[in-house]
Biopython code that builds the backbone (N, CA, C, O; Angstrom):
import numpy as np
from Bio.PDB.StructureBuilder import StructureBuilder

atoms = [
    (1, "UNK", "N", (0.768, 1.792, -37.166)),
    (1, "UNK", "CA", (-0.046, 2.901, -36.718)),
    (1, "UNK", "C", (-1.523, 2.546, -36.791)),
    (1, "UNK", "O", (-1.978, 2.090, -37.840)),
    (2, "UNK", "N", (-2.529, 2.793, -35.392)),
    (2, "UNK", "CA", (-3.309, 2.615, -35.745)),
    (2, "UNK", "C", (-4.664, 3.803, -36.967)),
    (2, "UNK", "O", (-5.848, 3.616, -37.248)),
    (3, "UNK", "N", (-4.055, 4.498, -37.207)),
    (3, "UNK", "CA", (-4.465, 5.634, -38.240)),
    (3, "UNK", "C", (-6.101, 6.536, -38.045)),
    (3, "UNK", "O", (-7.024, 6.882, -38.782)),
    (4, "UNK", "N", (-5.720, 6.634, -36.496)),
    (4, "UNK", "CA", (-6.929, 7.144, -36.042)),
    (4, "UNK", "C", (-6.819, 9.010, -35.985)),
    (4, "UNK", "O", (-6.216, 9.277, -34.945)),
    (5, "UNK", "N", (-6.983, 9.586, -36.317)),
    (5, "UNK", "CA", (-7.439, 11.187, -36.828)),
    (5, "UNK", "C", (-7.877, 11.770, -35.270)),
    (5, "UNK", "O", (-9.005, 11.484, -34.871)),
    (6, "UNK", "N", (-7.132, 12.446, -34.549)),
    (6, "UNK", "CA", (-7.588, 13.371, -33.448)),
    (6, "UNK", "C", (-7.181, 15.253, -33.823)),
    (6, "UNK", "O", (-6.342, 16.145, -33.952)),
    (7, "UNK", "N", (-8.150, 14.954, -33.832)),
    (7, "UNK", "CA", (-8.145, 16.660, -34.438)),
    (7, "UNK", "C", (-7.337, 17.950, -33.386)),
    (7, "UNK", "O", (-6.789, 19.009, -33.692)),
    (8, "UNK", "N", (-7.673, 16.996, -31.516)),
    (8, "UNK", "CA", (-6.828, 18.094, -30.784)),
    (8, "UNK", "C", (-6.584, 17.151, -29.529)),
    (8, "UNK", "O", (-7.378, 16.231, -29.332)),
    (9, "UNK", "N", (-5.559, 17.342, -28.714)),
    (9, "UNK", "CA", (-5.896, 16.377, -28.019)),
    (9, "UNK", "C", (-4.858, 17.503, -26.493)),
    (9, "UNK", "O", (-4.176, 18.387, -27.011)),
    (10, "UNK", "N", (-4.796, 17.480, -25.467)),
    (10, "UNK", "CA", (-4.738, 18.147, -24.345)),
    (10, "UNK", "C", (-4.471, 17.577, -22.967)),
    (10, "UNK", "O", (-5.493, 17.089, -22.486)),
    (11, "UNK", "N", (-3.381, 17.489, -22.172)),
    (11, "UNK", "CA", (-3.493, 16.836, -21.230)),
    (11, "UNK", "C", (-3.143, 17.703, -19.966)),
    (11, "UNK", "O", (-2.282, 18.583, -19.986)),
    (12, "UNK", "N", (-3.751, 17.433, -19.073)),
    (12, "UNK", "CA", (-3.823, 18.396, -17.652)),
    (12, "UNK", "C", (-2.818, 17.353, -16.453)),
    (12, "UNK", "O", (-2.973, 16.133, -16.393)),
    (13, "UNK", "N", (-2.104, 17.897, -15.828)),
    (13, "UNK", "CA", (-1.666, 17.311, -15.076)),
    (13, "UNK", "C", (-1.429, 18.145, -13.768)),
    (13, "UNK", "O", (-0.964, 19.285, -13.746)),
    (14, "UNK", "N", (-1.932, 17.187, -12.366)),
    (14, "UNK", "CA", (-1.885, 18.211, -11.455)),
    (14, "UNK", "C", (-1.445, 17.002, -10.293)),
    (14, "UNK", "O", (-2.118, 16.042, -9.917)),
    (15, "UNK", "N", (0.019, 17.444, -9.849)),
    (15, "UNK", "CA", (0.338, 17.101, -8.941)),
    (15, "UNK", "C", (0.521, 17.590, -7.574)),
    (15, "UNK", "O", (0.622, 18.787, -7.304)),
    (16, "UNK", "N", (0.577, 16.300, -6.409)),
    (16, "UNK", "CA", (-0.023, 17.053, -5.358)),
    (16, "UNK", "C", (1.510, 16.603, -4.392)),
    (16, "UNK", "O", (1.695, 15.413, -4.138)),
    (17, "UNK", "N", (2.331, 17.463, -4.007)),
    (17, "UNK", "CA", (3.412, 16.931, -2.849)),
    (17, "UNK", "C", (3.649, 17.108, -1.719)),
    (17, "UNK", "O", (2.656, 17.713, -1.314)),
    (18, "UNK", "N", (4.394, 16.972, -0.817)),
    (18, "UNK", "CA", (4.426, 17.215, 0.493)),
    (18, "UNK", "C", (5.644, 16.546, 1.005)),
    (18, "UNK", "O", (6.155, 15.447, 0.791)),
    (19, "UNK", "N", (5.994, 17.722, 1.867)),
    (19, "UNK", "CA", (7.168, 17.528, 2.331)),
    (19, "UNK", "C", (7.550, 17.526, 3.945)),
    (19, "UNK", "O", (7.786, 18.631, 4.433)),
    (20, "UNK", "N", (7.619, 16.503, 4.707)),
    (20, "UNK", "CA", (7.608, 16.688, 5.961)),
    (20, "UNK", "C", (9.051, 16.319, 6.800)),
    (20, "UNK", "O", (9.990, 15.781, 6.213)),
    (21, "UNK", "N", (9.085, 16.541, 7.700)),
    (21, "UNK", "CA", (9.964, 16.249, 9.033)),
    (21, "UNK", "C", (11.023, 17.605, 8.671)),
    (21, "UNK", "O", (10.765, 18.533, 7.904)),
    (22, "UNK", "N", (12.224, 17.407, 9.441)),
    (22, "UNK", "CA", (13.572, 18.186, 9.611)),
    (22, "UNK", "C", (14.686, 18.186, 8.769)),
    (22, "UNK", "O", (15.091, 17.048, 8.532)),
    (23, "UNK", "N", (15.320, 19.094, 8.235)),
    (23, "UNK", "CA", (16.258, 18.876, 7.802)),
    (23, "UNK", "C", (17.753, 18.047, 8.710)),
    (23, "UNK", "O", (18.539, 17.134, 8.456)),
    (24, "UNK", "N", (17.486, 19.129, 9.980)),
    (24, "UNK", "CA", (18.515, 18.996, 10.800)),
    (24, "UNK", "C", (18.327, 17.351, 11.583)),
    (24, "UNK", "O", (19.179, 16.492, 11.813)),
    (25, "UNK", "N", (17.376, 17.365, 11.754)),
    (25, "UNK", "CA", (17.159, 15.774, 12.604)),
    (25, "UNK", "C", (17.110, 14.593, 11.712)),
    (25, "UNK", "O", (16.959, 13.431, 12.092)),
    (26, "UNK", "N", (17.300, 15.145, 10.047)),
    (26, "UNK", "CA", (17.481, 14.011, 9.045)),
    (26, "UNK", "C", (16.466, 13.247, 8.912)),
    (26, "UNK", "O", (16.638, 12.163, 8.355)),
    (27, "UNK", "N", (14.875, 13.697, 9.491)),
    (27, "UNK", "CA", (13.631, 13.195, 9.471)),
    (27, "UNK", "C", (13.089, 13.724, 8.054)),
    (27, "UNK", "O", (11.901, 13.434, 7.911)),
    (28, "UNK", "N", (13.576, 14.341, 7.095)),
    (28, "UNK", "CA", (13.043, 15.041, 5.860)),
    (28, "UNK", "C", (12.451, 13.718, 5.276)),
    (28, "UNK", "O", (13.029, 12.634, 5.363)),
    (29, "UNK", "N", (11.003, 13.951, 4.553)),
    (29, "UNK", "CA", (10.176, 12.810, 3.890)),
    (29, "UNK", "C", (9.757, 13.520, 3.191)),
    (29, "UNK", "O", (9.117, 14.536, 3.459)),
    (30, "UNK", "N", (10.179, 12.918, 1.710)),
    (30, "UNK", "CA", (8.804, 13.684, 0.499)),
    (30, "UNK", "C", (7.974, 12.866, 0.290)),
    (30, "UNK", "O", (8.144, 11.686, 0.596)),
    (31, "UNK", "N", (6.770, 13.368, -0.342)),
    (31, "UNK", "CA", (5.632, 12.056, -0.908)),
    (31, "UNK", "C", (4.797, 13.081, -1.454)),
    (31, "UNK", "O", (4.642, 14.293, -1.307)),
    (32, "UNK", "N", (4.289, 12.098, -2.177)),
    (32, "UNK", "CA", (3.316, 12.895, -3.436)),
    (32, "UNK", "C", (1.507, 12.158, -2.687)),
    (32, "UNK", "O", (1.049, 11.034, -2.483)),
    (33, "UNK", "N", (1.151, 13.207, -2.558)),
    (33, "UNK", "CA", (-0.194, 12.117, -1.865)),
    (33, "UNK", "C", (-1.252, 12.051, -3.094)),
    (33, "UNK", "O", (-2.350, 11.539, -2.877)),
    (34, "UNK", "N", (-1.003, 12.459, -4.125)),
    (34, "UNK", "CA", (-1.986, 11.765, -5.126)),
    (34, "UNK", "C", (-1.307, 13.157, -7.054)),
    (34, "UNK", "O", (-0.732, 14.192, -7.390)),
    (35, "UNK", "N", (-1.960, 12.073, -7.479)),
    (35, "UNK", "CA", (-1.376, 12.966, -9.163)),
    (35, "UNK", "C", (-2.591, 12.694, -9.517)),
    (35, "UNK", "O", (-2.937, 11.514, -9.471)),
    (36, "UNK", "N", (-3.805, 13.993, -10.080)),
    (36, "UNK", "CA", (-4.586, 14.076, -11.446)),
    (36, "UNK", "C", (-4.358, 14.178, -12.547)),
    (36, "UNK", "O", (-3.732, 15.213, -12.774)),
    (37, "UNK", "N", (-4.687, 13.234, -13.927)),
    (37, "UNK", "CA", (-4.870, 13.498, -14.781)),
    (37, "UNK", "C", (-6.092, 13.752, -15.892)),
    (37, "UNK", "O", (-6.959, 12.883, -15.978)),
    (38, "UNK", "N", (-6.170, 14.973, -16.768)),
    (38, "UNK", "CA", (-7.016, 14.788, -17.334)),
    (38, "UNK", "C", (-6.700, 15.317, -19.195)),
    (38, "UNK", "O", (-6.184, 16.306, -19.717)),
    (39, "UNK", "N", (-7.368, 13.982, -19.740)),
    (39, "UNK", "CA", (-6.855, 14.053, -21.220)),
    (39, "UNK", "C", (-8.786, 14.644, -21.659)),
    (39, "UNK", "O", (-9.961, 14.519, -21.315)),
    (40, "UNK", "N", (-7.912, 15.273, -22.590)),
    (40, "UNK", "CA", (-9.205, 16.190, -23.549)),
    (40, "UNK", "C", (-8.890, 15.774, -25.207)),
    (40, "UNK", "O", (-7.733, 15.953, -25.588)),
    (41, "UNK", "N", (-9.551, 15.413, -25.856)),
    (41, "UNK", "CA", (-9.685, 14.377, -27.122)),
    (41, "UNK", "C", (-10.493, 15.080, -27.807)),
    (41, "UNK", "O", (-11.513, 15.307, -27.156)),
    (42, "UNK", "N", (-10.505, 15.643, -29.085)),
    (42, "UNK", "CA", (-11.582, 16.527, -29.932)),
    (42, "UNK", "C", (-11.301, 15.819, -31.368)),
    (42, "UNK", "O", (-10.402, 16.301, -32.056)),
    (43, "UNK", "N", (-12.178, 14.464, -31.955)),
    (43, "UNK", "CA", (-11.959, 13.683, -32.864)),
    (43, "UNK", "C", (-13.347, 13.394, -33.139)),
    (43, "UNK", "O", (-13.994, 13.040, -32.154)),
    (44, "UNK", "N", (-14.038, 13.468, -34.381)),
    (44, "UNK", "CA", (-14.702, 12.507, -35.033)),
    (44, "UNK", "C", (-15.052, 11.009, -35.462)),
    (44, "UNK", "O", (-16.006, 10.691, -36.172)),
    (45, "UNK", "N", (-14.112, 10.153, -34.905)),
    (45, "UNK", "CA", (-13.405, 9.270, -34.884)),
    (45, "UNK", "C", (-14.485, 8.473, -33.999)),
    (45, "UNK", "O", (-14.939, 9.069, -33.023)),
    (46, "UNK", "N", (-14.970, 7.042, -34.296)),
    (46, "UNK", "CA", (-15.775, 5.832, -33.516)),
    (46, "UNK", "C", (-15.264, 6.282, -32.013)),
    (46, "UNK", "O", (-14.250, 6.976, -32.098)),
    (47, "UNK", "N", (-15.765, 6.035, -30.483)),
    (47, "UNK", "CA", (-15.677, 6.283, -29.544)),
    (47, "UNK", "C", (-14.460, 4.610, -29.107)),
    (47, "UNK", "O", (-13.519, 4.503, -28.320)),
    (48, "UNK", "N", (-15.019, 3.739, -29.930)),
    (48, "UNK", "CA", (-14.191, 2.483, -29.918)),
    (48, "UNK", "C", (-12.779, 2.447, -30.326)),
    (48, "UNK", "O", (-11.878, 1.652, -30.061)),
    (49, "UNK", "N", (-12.834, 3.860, -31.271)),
    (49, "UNK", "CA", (-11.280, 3.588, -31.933)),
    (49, "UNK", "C", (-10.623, 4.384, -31.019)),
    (49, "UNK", "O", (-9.632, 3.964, -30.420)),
    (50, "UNK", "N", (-11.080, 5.508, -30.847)),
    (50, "UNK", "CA", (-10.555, 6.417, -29.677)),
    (50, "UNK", "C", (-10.292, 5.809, -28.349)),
    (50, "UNK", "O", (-9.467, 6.383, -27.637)),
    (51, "UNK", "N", (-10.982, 4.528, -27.823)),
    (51, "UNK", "CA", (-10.368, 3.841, -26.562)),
    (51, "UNK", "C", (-9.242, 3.509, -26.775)),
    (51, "UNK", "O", (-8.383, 3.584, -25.898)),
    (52, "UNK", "N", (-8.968, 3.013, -28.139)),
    (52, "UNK", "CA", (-7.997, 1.975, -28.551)),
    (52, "UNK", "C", (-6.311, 2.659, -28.380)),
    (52, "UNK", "O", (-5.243, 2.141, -28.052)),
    (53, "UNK", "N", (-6.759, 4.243, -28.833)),
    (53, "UNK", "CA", (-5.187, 4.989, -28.582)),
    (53, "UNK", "C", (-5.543, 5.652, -27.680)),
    (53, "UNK", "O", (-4.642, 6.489, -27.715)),
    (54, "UNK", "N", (-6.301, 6.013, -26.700)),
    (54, "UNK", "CA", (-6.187, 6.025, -25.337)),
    (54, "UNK", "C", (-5.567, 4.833, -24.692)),
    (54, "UNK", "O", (-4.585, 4.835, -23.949)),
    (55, "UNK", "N", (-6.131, 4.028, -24.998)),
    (55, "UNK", "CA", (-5.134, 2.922, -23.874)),
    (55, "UNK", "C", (-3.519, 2.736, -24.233)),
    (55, "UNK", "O", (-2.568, 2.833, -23.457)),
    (56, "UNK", "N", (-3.514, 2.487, -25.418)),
    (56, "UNK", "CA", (-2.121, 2.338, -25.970)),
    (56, "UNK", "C", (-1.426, 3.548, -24.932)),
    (56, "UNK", "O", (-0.874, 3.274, -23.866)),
    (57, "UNK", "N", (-1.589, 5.015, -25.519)),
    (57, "UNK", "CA", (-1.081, 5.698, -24.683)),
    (57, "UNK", "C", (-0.968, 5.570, -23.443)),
    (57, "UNK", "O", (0.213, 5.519, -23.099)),
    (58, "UNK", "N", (-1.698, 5.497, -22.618)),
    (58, "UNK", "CA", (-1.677, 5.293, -20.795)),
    (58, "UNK", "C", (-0.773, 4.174, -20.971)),
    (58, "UNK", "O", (0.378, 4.311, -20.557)),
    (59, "UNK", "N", (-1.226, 2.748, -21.694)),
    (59, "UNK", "CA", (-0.144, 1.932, -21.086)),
    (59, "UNK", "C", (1.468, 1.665, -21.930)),
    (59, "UNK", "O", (2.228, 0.698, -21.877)),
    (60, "UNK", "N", (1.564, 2.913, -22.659)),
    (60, "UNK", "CA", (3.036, 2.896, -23.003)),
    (60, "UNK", "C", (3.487, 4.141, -22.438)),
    (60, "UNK", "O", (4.274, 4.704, -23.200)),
    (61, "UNK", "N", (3.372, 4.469, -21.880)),
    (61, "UNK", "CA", (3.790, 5.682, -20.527)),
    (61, "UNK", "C", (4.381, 5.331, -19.990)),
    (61, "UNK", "O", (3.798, 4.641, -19.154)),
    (62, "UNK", "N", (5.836, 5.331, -19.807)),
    (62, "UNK", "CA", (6.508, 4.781, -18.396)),
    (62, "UNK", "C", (6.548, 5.415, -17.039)),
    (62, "UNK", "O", (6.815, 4.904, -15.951)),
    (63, "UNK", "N", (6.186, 6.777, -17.385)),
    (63, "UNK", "CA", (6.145, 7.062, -16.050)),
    (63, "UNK", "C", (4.811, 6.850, -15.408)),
    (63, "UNK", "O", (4.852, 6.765, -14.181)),
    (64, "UNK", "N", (3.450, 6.730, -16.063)),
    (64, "UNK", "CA", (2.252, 6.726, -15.849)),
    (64, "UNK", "C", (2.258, 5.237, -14.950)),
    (64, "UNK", "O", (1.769, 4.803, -13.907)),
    (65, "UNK", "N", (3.326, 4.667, -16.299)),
    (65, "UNK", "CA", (3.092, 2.708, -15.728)),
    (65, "UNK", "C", (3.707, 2.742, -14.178)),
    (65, "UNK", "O", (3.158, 2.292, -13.173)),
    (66, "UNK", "N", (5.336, 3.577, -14.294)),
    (66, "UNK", "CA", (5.697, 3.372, -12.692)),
    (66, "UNK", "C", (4.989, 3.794, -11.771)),
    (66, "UNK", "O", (5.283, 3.241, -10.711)),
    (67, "UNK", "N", (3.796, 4.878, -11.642)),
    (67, "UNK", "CA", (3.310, 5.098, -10.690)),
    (67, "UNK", "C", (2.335, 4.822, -10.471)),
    (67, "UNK", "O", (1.712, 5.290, -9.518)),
    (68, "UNK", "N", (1.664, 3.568, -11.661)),
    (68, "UNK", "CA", (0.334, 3.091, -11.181)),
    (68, "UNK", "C", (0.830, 1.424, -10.450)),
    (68, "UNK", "O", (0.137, 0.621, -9.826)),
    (69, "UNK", "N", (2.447, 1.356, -10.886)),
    (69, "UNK", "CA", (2.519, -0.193, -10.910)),
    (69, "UNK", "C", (3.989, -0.160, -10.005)),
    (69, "UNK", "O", (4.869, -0.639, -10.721)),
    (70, "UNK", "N", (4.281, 0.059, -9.290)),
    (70, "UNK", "CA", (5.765, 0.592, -8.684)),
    (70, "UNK", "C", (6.915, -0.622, -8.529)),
    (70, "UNK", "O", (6.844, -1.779, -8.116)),
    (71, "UNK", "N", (8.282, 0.406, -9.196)),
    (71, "UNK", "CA", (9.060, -1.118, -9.720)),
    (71, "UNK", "C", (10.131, -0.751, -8.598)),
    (71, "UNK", "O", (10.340, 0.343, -8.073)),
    (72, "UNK", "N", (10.744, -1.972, -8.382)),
    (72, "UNK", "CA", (11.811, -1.665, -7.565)),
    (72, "UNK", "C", (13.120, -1.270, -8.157)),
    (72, "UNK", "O", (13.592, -1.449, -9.280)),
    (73, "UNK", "N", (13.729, -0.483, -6.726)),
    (73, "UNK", "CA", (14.595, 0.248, -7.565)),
    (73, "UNK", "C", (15.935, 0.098, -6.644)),
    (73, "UNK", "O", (15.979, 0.111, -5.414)),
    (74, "UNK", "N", (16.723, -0.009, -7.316)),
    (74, "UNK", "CA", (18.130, -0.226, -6.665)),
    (74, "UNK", "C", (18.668, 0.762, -6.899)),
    (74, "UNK", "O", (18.787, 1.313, -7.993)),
    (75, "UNK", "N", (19.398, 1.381, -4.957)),
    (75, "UNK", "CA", (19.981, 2.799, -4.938)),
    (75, "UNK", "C", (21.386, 2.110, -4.453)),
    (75, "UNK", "O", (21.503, 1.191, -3.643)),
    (76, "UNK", "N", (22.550, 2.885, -5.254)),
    (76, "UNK", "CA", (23.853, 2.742, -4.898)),
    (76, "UNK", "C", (24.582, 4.025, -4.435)),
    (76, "UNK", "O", (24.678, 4.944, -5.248)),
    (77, "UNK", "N", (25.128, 4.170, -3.138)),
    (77, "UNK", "CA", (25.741, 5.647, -3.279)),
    (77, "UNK", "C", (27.094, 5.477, -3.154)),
    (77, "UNK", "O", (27.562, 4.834, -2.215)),
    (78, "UNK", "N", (27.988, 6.146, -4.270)),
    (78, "UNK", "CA", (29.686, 5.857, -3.903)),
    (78, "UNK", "C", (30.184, 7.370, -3.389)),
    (78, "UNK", "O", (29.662, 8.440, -3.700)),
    (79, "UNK", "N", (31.187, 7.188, -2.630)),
    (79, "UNK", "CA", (32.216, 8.442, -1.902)),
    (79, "UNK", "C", (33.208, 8.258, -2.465)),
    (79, "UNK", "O", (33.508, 7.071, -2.596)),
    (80, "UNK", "N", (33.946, 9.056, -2.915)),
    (80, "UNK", "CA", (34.987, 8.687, -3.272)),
    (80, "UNK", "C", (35.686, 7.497, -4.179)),
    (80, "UNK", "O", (36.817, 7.012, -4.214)),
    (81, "UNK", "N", (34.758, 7.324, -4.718)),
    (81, "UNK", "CA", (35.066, 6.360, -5.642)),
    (81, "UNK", "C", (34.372, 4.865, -4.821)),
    (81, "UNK", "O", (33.769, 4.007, -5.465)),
    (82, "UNK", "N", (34.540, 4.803, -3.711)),
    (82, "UNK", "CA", (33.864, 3.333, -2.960)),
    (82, "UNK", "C", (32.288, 4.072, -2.345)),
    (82, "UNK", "O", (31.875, 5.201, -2.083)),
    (83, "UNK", "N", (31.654, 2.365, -2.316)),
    (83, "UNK", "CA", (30.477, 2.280, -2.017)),
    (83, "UNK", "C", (30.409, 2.454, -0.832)),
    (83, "UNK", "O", (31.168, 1.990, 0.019)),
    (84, "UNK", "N", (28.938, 3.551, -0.584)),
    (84, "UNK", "CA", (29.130, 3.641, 0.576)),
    (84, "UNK", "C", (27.770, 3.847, 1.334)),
    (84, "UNK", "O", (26.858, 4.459, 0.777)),
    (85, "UNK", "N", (27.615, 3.291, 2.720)),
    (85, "UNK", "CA", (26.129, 3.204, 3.005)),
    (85, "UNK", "C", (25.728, 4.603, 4.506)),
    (85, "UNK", "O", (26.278, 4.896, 5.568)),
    (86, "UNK", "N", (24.926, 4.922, 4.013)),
    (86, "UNK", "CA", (24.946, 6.129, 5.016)),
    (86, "UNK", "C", (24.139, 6.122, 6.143)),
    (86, "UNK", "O", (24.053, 6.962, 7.038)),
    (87, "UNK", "N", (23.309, 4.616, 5.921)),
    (87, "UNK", "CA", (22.713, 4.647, 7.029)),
    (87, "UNK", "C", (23.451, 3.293, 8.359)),
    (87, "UNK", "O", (22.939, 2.743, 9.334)),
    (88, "UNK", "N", (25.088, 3.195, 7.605)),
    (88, "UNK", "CA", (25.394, 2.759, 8.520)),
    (88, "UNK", "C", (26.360, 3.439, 9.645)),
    (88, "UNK", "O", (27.228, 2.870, 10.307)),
    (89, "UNK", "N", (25.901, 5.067, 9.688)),
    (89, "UNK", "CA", (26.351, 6.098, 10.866)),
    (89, "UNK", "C", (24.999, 6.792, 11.473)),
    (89, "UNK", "O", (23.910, 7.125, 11.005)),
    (90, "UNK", "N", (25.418, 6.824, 12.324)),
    (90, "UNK", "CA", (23.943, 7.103, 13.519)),
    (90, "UNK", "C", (23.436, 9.089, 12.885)),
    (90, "UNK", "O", (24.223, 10.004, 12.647)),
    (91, "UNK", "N", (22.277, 9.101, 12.821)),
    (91, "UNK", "CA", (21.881, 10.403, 12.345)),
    (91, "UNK", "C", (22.039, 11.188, 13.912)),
    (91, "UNK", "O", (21.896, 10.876, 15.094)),
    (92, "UNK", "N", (22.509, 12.656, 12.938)),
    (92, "UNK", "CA", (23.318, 13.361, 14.211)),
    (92, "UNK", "C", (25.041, 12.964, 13.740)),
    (92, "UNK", "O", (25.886, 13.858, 13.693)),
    (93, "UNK", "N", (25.209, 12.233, 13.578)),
    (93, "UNK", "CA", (26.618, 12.061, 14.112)),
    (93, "UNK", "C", (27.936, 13.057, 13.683)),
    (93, "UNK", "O", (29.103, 13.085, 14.074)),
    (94, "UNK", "N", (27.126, 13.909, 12.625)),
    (94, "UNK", "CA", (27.933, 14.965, 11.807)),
    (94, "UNK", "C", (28.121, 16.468, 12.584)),
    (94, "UNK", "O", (28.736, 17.493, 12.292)),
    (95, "UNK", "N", (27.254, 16.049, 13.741)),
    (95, "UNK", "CA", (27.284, 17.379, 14.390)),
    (95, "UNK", "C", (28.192, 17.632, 15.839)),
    (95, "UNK", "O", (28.341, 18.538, 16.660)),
    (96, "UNK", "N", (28.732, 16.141, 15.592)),
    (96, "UNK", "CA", (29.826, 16.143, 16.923)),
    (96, "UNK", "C", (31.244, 16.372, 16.670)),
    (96, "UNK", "O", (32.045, 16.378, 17.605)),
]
sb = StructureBuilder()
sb.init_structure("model")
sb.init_model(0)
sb.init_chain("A")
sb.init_seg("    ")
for serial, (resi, resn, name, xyz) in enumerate(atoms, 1):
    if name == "N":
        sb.init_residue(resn, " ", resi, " ")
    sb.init_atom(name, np.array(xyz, "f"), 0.0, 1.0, " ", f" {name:<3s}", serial, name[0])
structure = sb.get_structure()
């Protein structure tokens, strides 16, 4: 531990999303077009020591790390017990 004393500490988070295209035409896209954060720190504490568990924190965040640093990700979808790929049927094709 680094045994640094924060008397209060506060974090704001404001995310921003968006959701576009069709359900029906299978054009649906989410995306996040940006995330604010803001940390509030109320310590007596050197301004040097206070970087020190600020950073620790930000960079032991995993979710902070995946979205400043983006990891790849392997998607599997099974039906029925077998693997199965959905984009190898033409969109639309459920409606014939």
């Amino acid at each position: 531990m680094m045994q640094v004393k924060i008397d209060k500490a506060r974090m704001h988070v404001r995310a921003r999303v968006r959701q576009e295209g069709s359900v029906l035409r299978q054009t649906v896209r989410g995306s996040w077009p940006g995330i604010e954060t803001r940390l509030e720190v109320e310590s007596g504490e050197a301004p040097e020591r206070l970087a020190g568990v600020i950073r620790n924190a930000e960079n032991g965040c995993f979710v902070l790390q995946a979205l400043l640093n983006p990891v790849p990700v392997q998607r599997t979808v099974f039906v029925n017990g077998v693997v199965f790929n959905p984009e190898a049927f033409p969109k639309g094709a459920e409606r014939s």
